[in-house]
C-alpha positions as CSV (number, residue, x, y, z in Angstrom):
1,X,103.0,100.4,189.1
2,X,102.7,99.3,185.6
3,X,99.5,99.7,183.8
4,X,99.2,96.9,181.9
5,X,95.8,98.1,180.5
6,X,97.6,101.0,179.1
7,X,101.0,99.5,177.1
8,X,99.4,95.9,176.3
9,X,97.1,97.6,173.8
10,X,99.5,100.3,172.4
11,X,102.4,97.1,172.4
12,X,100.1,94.9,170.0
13,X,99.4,97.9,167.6
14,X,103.1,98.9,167.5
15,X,103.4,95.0,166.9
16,X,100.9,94.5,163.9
17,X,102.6,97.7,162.4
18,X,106.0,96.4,162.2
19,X,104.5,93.5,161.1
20,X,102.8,95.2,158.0
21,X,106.0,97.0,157.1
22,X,108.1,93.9,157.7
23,X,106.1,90.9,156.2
24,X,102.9,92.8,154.1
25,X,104.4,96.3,153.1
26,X,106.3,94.6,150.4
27,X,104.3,92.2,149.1
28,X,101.3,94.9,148.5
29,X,103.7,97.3,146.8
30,X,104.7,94.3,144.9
31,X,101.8,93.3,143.9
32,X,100.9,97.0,142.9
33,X,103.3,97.4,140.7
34,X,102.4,94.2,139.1
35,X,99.2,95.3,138.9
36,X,99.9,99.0,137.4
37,X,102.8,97.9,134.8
38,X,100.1,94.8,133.2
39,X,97.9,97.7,132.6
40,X,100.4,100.1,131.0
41,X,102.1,96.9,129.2
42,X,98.9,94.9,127.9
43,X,101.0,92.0,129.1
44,X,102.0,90.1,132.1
45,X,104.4,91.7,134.5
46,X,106.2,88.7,136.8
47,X,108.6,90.4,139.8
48,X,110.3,87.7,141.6
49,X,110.9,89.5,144.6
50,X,110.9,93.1,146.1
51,X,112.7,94.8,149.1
52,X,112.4,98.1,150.3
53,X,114.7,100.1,152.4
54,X,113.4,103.4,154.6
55,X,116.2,105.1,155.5
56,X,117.3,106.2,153.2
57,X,114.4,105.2,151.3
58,X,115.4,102.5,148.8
59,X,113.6,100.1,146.5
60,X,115.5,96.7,145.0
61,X,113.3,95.0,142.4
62,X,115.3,91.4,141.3
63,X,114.5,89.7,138.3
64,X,111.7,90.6,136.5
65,X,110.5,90.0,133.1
66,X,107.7,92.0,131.1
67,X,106.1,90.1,128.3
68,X,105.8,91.2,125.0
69,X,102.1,92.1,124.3
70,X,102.8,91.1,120.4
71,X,104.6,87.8,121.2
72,X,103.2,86.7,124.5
73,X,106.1,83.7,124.3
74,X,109.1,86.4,124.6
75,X,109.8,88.9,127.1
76,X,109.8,92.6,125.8
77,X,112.7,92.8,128.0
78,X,113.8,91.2,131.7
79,X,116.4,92.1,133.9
80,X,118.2,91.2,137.2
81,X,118.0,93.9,139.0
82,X,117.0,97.5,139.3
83,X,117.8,99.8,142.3
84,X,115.6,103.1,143.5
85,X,116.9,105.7,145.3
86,X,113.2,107.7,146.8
87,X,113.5,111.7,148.4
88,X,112.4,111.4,151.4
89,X,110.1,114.7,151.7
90,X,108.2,114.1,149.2
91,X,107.6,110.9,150.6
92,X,105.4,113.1,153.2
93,X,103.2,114.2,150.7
94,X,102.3,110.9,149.7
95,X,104.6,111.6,146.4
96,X,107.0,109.2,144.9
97,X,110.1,110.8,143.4
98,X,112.8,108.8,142.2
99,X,115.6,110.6,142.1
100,X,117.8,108.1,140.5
101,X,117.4,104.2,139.2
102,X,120.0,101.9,138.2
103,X,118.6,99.1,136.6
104,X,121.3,95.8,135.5
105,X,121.1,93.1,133.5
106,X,118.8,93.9,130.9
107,X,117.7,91.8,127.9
108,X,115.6,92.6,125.3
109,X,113.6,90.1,123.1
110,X,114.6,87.1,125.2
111,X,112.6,83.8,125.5
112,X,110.2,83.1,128.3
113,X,109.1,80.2,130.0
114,X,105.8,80.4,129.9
115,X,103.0,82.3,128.3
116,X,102.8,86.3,128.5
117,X,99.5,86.9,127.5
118,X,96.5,88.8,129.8
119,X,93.7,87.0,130.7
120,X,90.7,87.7,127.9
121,X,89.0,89.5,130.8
122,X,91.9,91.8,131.2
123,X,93.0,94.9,128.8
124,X,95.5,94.7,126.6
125,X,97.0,97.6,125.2
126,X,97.7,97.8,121.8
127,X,100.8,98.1,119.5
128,X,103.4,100.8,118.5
129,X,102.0,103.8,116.4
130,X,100.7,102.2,113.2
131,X,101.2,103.7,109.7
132,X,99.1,102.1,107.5
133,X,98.2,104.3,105.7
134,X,101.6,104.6,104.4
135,X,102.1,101.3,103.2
136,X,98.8,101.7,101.7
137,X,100.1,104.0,99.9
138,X,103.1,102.4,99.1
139,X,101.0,99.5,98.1
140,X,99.3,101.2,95.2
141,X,102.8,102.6,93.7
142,X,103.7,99.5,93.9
143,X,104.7,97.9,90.4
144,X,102.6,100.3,88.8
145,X,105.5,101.7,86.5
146,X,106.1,98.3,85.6
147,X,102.7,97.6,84.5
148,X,102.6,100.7,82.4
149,X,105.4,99.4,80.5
150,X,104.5,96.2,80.1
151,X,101.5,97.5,78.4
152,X,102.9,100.0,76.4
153,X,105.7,98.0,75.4
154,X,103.3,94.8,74.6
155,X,100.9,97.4,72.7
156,X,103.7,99.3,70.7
157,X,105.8,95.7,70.0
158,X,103.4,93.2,69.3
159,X,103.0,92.3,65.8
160,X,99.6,92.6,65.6
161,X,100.5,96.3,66.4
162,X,101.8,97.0,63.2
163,X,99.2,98.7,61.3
164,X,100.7,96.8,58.3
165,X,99.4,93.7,59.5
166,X,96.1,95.6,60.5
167,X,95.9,96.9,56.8
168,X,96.6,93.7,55.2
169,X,94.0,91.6,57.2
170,X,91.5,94.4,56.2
171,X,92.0,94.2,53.0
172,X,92.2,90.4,52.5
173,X,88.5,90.6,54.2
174,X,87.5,93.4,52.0
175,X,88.5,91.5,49.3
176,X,86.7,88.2,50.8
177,X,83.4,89.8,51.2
178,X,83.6,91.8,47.5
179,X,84.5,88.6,45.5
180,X,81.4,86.8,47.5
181,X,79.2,89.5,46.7
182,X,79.7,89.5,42.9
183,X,79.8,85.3,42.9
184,X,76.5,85.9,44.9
185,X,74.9,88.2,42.2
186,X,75.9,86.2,39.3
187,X,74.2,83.1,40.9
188,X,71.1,85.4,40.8
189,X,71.7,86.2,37.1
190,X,71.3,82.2,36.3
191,X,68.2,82.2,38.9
192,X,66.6,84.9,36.9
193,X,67.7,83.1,33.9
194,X,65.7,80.1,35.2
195,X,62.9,81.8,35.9
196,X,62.2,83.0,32.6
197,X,62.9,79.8,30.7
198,X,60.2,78.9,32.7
199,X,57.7,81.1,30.5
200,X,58.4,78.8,27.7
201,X,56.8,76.1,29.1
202,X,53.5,77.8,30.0
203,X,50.3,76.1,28.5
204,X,47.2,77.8,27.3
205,X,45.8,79.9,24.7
206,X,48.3,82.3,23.2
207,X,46.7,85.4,24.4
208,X,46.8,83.9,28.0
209,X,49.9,83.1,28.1
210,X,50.9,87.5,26.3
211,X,51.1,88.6,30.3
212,X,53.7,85.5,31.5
213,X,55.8,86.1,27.8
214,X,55.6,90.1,28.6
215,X,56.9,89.7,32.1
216,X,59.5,87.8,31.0
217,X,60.5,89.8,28.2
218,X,60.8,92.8,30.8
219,X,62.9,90.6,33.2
220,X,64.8,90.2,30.3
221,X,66.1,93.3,29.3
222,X,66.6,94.4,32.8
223,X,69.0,91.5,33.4
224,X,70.8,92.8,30.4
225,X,71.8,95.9,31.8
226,X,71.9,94.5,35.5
227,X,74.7,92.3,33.8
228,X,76.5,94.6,32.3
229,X,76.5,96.8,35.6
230,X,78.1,93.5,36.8
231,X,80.9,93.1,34.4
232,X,82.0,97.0,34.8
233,X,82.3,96.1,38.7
234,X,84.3,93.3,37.8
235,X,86.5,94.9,35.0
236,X,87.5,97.7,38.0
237,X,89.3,94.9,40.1
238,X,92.7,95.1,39.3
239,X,92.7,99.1,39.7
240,X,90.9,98.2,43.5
241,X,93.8,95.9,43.6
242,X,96.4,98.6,42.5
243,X,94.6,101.0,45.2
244,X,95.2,98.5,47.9
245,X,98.3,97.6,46.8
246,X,99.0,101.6,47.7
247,X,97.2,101.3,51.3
248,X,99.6,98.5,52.2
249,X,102.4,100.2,50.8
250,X,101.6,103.4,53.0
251,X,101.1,101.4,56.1
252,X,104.4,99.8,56.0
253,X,106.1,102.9,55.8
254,X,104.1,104.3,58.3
255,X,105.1,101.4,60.9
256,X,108.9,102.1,60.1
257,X,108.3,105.8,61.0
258,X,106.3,105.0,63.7
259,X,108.4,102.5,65.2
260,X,111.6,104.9,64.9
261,X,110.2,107.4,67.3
262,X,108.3,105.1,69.6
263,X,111.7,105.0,72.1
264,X,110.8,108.2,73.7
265,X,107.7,108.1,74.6
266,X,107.9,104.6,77.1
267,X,107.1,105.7,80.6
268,X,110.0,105.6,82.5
269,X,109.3,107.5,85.6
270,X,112.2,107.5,88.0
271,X,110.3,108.9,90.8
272,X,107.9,105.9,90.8
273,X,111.2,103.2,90.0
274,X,112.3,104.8,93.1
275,X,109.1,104.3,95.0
276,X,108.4,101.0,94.1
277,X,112.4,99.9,94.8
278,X,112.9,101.6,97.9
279,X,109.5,102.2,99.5
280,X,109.0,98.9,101.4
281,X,112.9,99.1,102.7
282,X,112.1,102.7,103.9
283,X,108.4,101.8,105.5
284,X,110.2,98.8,107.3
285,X,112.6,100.9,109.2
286,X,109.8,104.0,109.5
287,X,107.5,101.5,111.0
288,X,110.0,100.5,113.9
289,X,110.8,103.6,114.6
290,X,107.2,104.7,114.8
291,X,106.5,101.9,117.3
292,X,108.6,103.3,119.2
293,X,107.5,106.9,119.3
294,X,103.9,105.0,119.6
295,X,105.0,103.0,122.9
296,X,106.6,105.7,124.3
297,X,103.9,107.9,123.9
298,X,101.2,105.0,125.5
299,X,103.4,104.6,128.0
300,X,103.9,107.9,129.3
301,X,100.5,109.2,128.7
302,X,99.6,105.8,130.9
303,X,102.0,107.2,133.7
304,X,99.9,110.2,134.1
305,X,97.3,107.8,135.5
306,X,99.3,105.8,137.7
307,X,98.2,106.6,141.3
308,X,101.3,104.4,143.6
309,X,99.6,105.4,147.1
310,X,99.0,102.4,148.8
311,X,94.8,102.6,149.6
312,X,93.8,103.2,153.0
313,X,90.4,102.0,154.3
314,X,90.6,104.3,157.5
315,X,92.3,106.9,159.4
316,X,93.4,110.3,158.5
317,X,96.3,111.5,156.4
318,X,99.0,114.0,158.3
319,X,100.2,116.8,155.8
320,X,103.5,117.9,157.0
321,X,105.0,121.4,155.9
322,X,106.4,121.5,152.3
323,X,108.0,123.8,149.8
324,X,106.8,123.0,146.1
325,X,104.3,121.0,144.8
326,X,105.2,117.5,142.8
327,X,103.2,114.9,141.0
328,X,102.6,111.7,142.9
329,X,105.2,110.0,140.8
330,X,107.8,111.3,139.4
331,X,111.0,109.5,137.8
332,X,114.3,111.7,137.7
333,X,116.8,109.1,136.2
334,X,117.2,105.5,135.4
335,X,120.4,104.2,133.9
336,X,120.5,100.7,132.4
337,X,122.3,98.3,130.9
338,X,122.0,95.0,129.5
339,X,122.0,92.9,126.4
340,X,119.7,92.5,123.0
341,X,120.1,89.7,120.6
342,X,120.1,89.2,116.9
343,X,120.7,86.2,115.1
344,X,121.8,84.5,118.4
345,X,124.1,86.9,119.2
346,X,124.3,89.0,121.9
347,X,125.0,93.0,122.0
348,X,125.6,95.4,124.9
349,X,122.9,98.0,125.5
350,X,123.3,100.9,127.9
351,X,120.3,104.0,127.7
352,X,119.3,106.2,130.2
353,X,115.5,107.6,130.9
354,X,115.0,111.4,132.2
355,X,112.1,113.1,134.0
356,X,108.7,110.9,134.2
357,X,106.3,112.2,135.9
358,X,102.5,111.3,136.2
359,X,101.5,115.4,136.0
360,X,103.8,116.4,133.0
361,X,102.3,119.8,133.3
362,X,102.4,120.2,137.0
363,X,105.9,118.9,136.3
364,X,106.4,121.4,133.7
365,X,109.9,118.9,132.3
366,X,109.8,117.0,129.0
367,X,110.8,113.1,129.2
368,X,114.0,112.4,127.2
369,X,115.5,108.9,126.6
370,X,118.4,107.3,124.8
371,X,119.6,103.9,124.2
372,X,122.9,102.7,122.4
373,X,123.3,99.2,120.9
374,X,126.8,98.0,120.4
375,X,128.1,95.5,117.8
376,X,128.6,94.7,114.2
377,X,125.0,96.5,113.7
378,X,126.2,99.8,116.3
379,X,121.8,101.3,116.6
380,X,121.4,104.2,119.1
381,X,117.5,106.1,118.9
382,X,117.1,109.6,121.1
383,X,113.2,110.0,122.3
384,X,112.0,113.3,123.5
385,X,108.4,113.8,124.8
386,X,106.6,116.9,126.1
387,X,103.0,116.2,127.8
388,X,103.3,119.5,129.0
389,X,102.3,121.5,126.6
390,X,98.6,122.1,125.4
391,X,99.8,120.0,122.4
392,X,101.7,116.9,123.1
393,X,104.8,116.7,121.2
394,X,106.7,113.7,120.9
395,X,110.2,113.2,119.0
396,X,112.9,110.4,117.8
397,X,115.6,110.4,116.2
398,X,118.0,107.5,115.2
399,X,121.1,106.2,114.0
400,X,121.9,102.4,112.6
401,X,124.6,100.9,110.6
402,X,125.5,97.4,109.6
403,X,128.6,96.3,108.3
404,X,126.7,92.7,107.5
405,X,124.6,92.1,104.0
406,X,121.0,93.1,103.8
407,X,119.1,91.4,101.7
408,X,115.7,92.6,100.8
409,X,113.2,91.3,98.2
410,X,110.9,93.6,96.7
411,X,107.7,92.8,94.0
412,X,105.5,90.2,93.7
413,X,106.7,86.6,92.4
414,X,105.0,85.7,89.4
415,X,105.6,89.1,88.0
416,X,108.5,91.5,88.8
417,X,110.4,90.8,91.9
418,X,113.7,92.5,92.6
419,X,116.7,90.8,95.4
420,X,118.5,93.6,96.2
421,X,121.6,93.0,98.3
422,X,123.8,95.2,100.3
423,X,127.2,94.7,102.1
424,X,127.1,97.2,104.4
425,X,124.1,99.9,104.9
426,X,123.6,103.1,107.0
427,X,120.2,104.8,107.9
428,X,119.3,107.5,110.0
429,X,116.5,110.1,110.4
430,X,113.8,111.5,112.9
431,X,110.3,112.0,113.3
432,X,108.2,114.3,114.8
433,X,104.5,114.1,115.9
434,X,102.8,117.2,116.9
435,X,99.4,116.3,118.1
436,X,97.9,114.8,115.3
437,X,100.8,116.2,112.8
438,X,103.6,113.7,111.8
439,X,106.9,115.0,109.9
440,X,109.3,112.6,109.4
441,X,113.0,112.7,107.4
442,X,114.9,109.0,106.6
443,X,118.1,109.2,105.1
444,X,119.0,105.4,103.8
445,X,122.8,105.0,102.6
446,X,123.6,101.7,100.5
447,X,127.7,102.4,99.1
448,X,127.4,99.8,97.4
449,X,123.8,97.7,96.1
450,X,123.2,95.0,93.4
451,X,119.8,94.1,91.9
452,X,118.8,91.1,90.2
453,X,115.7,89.3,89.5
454,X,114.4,86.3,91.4
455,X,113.4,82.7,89.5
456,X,110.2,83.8,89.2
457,X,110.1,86.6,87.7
458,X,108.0,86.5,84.4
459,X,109.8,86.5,80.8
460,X,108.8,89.8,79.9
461,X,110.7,90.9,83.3
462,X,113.8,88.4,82.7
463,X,114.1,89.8,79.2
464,X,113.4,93.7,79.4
465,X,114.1,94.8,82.8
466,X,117.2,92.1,84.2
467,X,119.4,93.5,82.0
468,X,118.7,97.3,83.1
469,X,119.5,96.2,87.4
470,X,122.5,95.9,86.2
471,X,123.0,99.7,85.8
472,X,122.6,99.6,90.0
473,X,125.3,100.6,92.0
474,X,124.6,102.2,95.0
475,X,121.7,104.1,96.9
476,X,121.5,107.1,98.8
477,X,117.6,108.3,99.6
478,X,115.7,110.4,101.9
479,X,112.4,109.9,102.8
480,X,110.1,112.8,103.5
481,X,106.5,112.3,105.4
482,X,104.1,115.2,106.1
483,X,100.5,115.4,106.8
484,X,98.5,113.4,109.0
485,X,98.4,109.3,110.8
486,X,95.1,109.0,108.5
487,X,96.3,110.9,105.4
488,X,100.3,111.0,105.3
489,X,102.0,112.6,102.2
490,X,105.2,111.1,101.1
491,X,108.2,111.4,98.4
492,X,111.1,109.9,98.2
493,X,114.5,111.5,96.4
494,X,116.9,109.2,95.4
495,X,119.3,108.8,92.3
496,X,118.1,105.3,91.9
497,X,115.4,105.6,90.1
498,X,117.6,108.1,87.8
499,X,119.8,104.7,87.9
500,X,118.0,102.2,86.9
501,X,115.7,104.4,84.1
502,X,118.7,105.3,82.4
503,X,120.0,101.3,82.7
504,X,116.4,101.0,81.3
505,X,117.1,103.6,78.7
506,X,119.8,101.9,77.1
507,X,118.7,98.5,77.8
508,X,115.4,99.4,75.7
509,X,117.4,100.8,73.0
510,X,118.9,97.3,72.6
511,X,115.9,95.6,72.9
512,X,113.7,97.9,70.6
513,X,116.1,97.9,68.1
514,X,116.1,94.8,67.9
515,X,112.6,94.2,67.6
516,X,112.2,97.3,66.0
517,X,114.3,95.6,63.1
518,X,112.0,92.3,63.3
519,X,109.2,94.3,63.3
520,X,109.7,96.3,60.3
521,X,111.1,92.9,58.6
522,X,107.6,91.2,59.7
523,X,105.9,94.7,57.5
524,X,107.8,94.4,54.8
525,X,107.3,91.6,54.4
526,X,103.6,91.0,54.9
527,X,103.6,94.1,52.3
528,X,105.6,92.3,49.4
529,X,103.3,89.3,49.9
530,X,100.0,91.0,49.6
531,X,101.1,93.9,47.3
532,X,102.7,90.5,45.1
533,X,99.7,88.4,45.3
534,X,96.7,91.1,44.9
535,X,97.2,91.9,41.7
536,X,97.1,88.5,40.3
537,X,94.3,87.7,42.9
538,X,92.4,90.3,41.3
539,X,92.9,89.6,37.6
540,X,92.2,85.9,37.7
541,X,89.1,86.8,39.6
542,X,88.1,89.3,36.9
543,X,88.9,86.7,34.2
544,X,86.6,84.1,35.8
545,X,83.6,86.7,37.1
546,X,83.7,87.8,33.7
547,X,83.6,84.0,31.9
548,X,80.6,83.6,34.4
549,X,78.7,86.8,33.2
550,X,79.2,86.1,29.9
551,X,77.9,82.4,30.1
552,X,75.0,84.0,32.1
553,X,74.5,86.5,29.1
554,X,74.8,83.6,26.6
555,X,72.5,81.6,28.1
556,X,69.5,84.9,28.7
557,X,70.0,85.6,24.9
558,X,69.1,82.0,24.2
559,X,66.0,82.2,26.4
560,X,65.3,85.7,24.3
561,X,65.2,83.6,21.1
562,X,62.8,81.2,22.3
563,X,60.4,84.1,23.5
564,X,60.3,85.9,20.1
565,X,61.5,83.5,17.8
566,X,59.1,80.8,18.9
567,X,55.0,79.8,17.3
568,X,53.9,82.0,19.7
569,X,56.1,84.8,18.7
570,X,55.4,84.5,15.2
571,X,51.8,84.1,15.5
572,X,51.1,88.0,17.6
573,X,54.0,89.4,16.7
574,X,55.5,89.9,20.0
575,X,57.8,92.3,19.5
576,X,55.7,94.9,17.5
577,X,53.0,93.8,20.3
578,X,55.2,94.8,23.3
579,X,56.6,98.1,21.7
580,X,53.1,99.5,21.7
């Protein structure tokens, strides 16, 4: 007889399991994977369905899209499908092993309907590996060669450089302030002179008024020789002229030697042209690959934490026999393919992704990865991580070519700012971060390259250094980084800056000689003129000064006849009084 007691109750359980496994299982491993890729992502992870298989164990994700945590309105990349094959042992041991993935209709950077972004509550990771302190760097190299010569060639150019010039305005001042001194000493002459006619008209008793006539007569005399101190300064003008005449002289010559030798000593630094040209091109394509090595590394270190057990609030695990140990998740291989876009247009992209595991060192395999882009702009990057060692060591290299033209602007507007354009370019290189060590090698090929100046470019610029671009022809530089993330050291060989110094070379030969001509011209003839004019400057002056001492002279001897030649005088004597 039938124990209904006894199968009802073991019925219903066998019931609500199928039920998990056929309606829940799925949506809980669904939502777990949501869950696990949001937090390795830093953006929203949308799976439109999931279906899993047991035997053998299978899992069919269909159409999801992961959001880009830097633009939350595209899609890092979506795709249709993507097919898991599980082992089954491991399975046992509550370990996920994926032996091999297929994954179909990829796209990368496409548009998405609504926003990918986390709410604020949530965690977000961050971006790729960040080199700032490269463009730092680059940032102070920047024009800085082109500042130097500005201001060496503005110092060395200018006309009021020329030590002619200098010279000349020296001594037309000198002469300004010497001329002003003695007109300035002769009006003291007649103010002297004033003051003692003023003795003549002192009232009193003669013998009162012997102190005020002896004063005066002392004045006097000293004004007489005080004068004719006066008119041997002014008699030595024209041999100050002639001397000045000779200073001028020797300063013009000294700006035509000057200016004959000056050609070698602008800084032209090709190192630092080089820098400055090919620096932000170089640090464009470094930083994309370093995003790379940086998401790779966040997102692999992330799987180390990724626990896929589904939780269990009660009952007791079964450990069934086993050979080996793995981690709990471990990825094998995953082939893809799928499409990118650039410009609108779309290109094939196939890749494949080796050995992730959530233990690396348990695992004891490095992750390796490759994608290949096809079309006009071919791009294919090889990624190699190893977690397991005691210092993580992470790897990429890359290859990219276009056949398209590249345009790149490089300066600031206002100032110096360089178009370069390229019709086809090639670059390639790899980096290498061990621990906290970065290495790095970018090769950057341009066959053919042509440099101009933009509009706004300053006419110092437009009229020294657009004639020397045209000396570009083509590039081919390497890129070397060593050091640190903080404190990366950098250098950069290339024949460019070889190319456009010697452009500069001959372009400043032109341009000096030419203003090396105006310039001397401009001394020579600021020399003629004040060597001309000087000397005749200086005689009238003399002639006039000299008048004006005299008349000064004329009139003290005149005020000297009054004093002794006077009533007064004739009544003491003054004369034979004052000598005793």
């Amino acid at each position: 007889m039938l124990r209904w007691s006894y199968l009802v109750p073991r019925v219903l359980i066998a019931t609500i399991i199928w039920a998990f496994f056929a309606f829940g299982f799925d949506p809980l491993l669904r939502y777990e994977l949501v869950s696990t890729g949001e937090s390795i992502i830093g953006a929203k992870v949308d799976v439109a369905s999931l279906a899993t298989r047991f035997s053998p164990p299978e899992l069919r994700l269909s159409h999801v899209e992961v959001a880009d945590p830097r633009r939350t309105n595209d899609n890092l990349f979506d795709f249709g499908e993507l097919r898991v094959r599980l082992a089954g042992d491991p399975l046992l041991h509550r370990e996920y092993v994926i032996k091999e993935a297929t994954l179909d209709g990829l796209r990368v950077n496409a548009d998405r309907l609504s926003d990918g972004s986390l709410d604020p509550t949530e965690d977000s990771a961050g971006e790729g590996m960040d080199l700032g302190p490269l463009r730092r760097q680059l940032e102070l190299v920047g024009l800085r060669w082109y500042d130097d010569l500005v201001a060496v060639a503005k110092k060395e150019l200018d006309p009021g450089s020329l030590e002619t010039v200098q010279v000349a305005n020296a001594v037309e001042e000198e002469w300004k302030t010497r001329i002003d001194d003695l007109k300035l000493r002769i009006d003291e002459l007649q103010e002297r002179i004033d003051g003692m006619q003023d003795v003549t008209r002192v009232k009193g008793k003669p013998l009162e008024q012997l102190d005020a006539y002896a004063r005066a007569s002392d004045d006097l005399k000293q004004l007489l020789i005080d004068s004719n101190q006066l008119k041997d300064e002014i008699q030595q003008l024209p041999a100050l002229a002639r001397r000045d005449v000779a200073r001028i002289d020797q300063a013009r010559r000294n700006d035509t030697e000057r200016l004959r030798r000056r050609i070698s000593q602008l800084p032209l630094n090709g190192e630092e042209i080089a820098k400055s040209l090919l620096g932000p091109q170089m640090h464009e394509r470094l930083q994309t690959l370093a995003n790379w090595m940086g998401w790779t590394r966040r997102y692999i270190e992330a799987g180390k934490e990724v626990e896929p057990a589904l939780p269990v609030s009660r009952g007791q695990w079964i450990e069934f026999p086993r050979q080996g140990r793995y981690p709990k998740f471990v990825l094998q291989s995953l082939r893809l393919t799928g499409e990118a876009r650039h410009d609108g247009q779309p290109f094939a992209i196939t890749g494949q992704v080796n050995e992730v595991s959530s233990d690396p060192q348990l695992y004891g395999r490095p992750t390796t990865w490759q994608f290949s882009v096809a079309g006009p702009d071919p791009f294919s990057v090889n990624g190699h991580s190893d977690l397991s060692l005691s210092q993580p060591v992470h790897e990429i290299t890359f290859d990219w070519r276009t056949d398209r033209p590249t345009v790149a602007t490089i300066g600031r507007d206002g100032k110096l700012a360089v178009r370069m354009t390229a019709p086809t370019m090639t670059c390639g290189g790899w980096v290498r971060l061990d621990g906290d060590q970065l290495s790095c090698q970018l090769k950057l090929r341009q066959p053919t390259l042509s440099a101009t100046l933009t509009e706004s470019s300053e006419d110092f610029a437009q009229q020294w250094i657009a004639p020397a671009l045209t000396s570009i022809h083509e590039t081919d530089a390497t890129l070397f980084v060593t050091g640190t993330l903080i404190d990366p050291q950098w250098k950069i060989e290339s024949d460019l800056g070889r190319q456009v110094a010697s452009g500069f070379q001959q372009v400043l030969l032109t341009q000096i000689d030419t203003t090396r001509a105006r310039l001397i011209a401009r001394a020579e003839s600021i020399a003629q003129e004040k060597m001309a004019v000087l000397p005749g400057f200086a005689n009238q002056h003399t002639q006039f000064l000299l008048a004006e001492v005299t008349s000064r002279e004329s009139r003290a001897k005149q005020v000297t006849t009054k004093l002794t030649g006077g009533q007064l005088g004739e009544k003491l004597n003054l004369d034979r009084l004052l000598r005793r």
